[in-house]
Structures are given as structure tokens and as C-alpha cells.
C-alpha positions in Angstrom: 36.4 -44.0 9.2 33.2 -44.8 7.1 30.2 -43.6 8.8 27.0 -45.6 9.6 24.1 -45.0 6.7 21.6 -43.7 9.5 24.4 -41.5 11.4 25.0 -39.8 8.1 21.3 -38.9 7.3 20.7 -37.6 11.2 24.3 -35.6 10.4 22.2 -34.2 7.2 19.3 -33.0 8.9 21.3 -31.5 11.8 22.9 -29.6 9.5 20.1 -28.7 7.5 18.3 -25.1 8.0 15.2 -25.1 9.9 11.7 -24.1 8.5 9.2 -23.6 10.7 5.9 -24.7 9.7 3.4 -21.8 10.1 6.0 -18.7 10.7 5.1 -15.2 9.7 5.5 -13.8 6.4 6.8 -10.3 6.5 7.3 -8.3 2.7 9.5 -4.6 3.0 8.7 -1.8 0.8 10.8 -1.6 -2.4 12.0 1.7 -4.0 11.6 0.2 -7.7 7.6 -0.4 -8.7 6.3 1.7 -6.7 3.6 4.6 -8.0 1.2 6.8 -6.2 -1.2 9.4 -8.2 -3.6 11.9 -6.4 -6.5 12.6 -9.2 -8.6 16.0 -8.3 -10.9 18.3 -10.0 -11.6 22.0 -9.8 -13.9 24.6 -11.7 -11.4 25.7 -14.3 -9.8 21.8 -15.1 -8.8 18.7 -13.4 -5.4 17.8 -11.7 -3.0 15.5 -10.9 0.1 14.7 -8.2 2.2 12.0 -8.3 4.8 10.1 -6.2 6.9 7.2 -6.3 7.6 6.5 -2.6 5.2 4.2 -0.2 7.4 2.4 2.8 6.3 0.1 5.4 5.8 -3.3 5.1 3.0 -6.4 4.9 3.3 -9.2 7.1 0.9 -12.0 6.6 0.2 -14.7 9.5 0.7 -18.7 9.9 0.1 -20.7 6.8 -0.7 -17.4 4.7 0.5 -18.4 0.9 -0.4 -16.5 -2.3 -0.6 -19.1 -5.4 -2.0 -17.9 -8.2 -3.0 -21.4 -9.8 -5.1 -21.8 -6.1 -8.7 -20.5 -6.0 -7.9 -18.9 -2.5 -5.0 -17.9 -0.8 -3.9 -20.2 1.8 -4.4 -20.1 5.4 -8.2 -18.0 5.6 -9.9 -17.7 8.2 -13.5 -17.4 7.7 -12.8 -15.5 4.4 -10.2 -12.9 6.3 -6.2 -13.3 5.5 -4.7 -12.5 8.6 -2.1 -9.9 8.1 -1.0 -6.8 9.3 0.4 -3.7 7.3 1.4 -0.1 8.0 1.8 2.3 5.2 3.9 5.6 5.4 3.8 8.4 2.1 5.6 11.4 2.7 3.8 14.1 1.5 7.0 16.0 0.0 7.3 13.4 -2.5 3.9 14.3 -4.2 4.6 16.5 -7.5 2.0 18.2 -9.5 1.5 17.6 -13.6 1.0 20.6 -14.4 2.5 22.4 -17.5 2.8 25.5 -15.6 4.4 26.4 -12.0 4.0 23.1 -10.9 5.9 24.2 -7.5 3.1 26.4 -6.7 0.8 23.0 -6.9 3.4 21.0 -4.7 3.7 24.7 -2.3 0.2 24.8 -1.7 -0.5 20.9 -1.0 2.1 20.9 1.2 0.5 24.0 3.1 -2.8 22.4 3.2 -2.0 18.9 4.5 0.4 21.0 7.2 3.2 18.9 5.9 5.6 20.7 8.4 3.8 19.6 11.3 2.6 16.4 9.8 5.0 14.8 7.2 3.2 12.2 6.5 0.3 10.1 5.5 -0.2 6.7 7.5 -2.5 3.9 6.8 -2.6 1.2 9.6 -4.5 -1.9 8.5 -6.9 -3.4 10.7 -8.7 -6.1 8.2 -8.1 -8.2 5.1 -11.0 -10.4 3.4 -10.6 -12.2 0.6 -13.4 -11.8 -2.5 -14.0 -14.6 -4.4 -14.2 -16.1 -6.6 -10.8 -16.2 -8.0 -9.1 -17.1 -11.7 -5.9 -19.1 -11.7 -3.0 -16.3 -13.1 -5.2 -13.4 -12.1 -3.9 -11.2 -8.9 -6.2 -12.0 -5.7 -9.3 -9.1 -5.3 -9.3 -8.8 -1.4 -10.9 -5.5 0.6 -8.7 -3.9 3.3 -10.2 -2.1 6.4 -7.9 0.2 8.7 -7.4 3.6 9.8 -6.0 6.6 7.5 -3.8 9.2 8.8 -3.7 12.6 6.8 -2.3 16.0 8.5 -2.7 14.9 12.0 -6.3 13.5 11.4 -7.3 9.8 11.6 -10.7 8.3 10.2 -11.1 4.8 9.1 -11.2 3.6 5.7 -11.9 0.5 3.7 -10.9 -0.1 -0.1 -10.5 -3.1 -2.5 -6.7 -4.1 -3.2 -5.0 -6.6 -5.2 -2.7 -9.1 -4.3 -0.7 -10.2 -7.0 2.8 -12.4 -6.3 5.9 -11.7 -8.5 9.3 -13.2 -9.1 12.2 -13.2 -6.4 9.8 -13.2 -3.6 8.0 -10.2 -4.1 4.7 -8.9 -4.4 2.6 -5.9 -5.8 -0.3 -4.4 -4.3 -2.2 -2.5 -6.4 -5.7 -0.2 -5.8 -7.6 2.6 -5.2 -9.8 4.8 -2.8 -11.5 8.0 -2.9 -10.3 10.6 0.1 -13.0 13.4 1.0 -9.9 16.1 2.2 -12.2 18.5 4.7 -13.2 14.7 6.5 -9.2 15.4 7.6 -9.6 18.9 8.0 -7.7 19.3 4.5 -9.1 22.7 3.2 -8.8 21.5 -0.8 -5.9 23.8 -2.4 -6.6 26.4 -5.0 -4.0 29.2 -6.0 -4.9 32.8 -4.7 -5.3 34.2 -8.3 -8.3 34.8 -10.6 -9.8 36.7 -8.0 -10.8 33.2 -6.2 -13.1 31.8 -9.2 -10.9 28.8 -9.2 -12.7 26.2 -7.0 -11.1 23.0 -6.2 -13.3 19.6 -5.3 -13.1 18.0 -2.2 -12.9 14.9 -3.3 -10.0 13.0 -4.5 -8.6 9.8 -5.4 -5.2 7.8 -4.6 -4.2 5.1 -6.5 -1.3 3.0 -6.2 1.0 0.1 -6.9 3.4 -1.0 -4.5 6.2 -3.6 -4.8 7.4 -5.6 -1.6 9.7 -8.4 -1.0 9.9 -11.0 1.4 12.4 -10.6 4.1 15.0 -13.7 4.5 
């Protein structure tokens, strides 16, 4: 039986999947292209930590696309991309670079950010805005506003980021931000040798890059 030329086409689109205009946007960690570093100082030389897990996910609101040939991303709203995000680092994963007992590095982190009480650090974001202006092929600059959680202790934070999209639906977000430890009742770690002249900094900073893919 030869079916009608309109039948047909409203069999096609029947049959054809659904996408609805404006839907949410969500990206899931992924376990390859992912760093974290922790740089610090102290009076006798400065020191490093490094990681290579950051889970969570990104999810970015109606109409939120990232092109990098555009001069904005789609779908801002007076300059902000709406989006949510929560971050999760487990503070086990963090190993010193250190040519010498690097476990007593990692021992004495762990001890300081109570990592048995408090395995992890936790970033909830709160705020996204765009910073312009922007050059086709580049990653998109954009500051992110939220609240950091380090051993039990939450303050908020703000930081720039960039957005920049990959292949195969993914995308790496890449940055920086200084961490004062004591502000999270972090006393900063220093080996009990030397008889105590070693002095470590307060201040730190964690920078990343961390690969996510869209969920299907």
C-alpha cells in the first residue's frame, strides 16, 4: 500500500527524537584531563601537592551555548551565565613533590585539613559572569562566585575561570585562586624537625583544569 506524501513526512517526525528548545545542559566530571596543584611556601623552600581527581558536575541553564567563533556565550543574562556547579576533591588524593619522604608531606596535610573527619573539599557555585570582551578560538574568561568548603569550614570565594569547549561534547575548565588556610581553621603544616625553624606560609594557591562531558 503506497502511502500519502504528507502521511509519510508526519510518520517522520513522529518518529523523530525530540529536542527541547531551551533544556538544561548538564557536563559530568571526567577521570582523564583532570589536574589540581596546591603551590605553598615556607622559610626553608617552597612546595608543591598535586592531584588528579575533581568530581561533580556543571550544569548550564536554557539557551546556555559555548561557541567559540561567538563574542559571548549564548543565553546571558545581564552578563551572568546561569549555571550551577558543585565541586568535590578528596583530600587523600593530594601528593607532595618532594624528593624526600613525600608521605610525611601527604601525613601531615591530611592531619591539618582533619581529613578523617572531613574528607573532602566542596566548592558550591553561586554565580557565573561573563568578562568580555572575547576572541573567536580563545576559551571564554568568566569569574565564578560560591562558597568553599575546606575541613568542615565554609567561607565564600570568587575566582576567574575559563570556559573552553572541546571535542565529543566536552569541556575544560581551567583557573586559579589563592586559599588563606587559618581563614578554614587550617593550621599551615610544617614537619616537627629542625627544632621548629621551618615555617610554612599561610597562603596557598590551587590551580586546576577539569574536563567534563555532556550527559546524553
Amino acid at each position: 500500500m503506497r502511502i500519502p506524501t504528507w502521511s509519510a513526512a508526519v510518520l517522520a517526525l513522529s518518529l523523530a527524537p525530540v529536542f527541547h528548545a531551551g533544556a538544561q545542559t548538564r557536563y559530568n566530571a571526567q577521570p582523564v584531563g583532570t589536574s589540581i596543584r596546591i603551590d605553598g611556601t615556607s622559610s626553608m623552600h617552597d612546595w608543591v601537592m598535586d592531584g588528579s581527581i575533581i568530581s561533580g558536575f556543571i550544569e548550564f541553564g536554557a539557551g546556555v551555548t559555548l561557541d567559540k567563533s561567538q563574542a559571548a556565550p549564548g543565553g546571558l543574562q545581564d552578563g551572568k551565565i546561569p549555571a550551577t556547579a558543585y565541586v568535590h576533591v578528596p583530600v587523600g588524593s593530594f601528593h607532595a613533590k618532594v624528593e624526600h619522604l613525600p608521605e610525611v608531606m601527604d601525613s601531615l596535610m591530611q592531619k591539618a585539613m582533619k581529613a578523617e573527619n572531613f574528607p573532602r573539599v566542596d566548592f558550591k557555585l553561586n554565580e557565573m559572569t561573563f568578562k568580555g570582551p572575547h576572541a573567536a578560538g580563545k576559551p571564554f574568561n568568566v569569574d565564578v562566585a560560591g562558597e568553599l568548603v575546606i575541613a568542615g569550614a565554609t567561607n565564600k570565594a570568587s575566582f576567574p575561570v575559563t570556559l573552553e569547549p572541546l571535542e565529543d561534547g566536552k569541556i575544560k575548565v581551567s583557573g586559579s585562586a589563592p586559599v588563606k588556610m587559618t581563614a578554614y581553621g587550617v593550621t599551615p603544616p610544617a614537619p616537627n624537625f629542625g627544632m621548629g625553624l621551618m615555617k610554612v606560609g599561610d597562603d596557598v594557591k590551587v590551580s586546576f583544569d577539569w574536563t567534563l562531558k555532556e550527559k546524553k
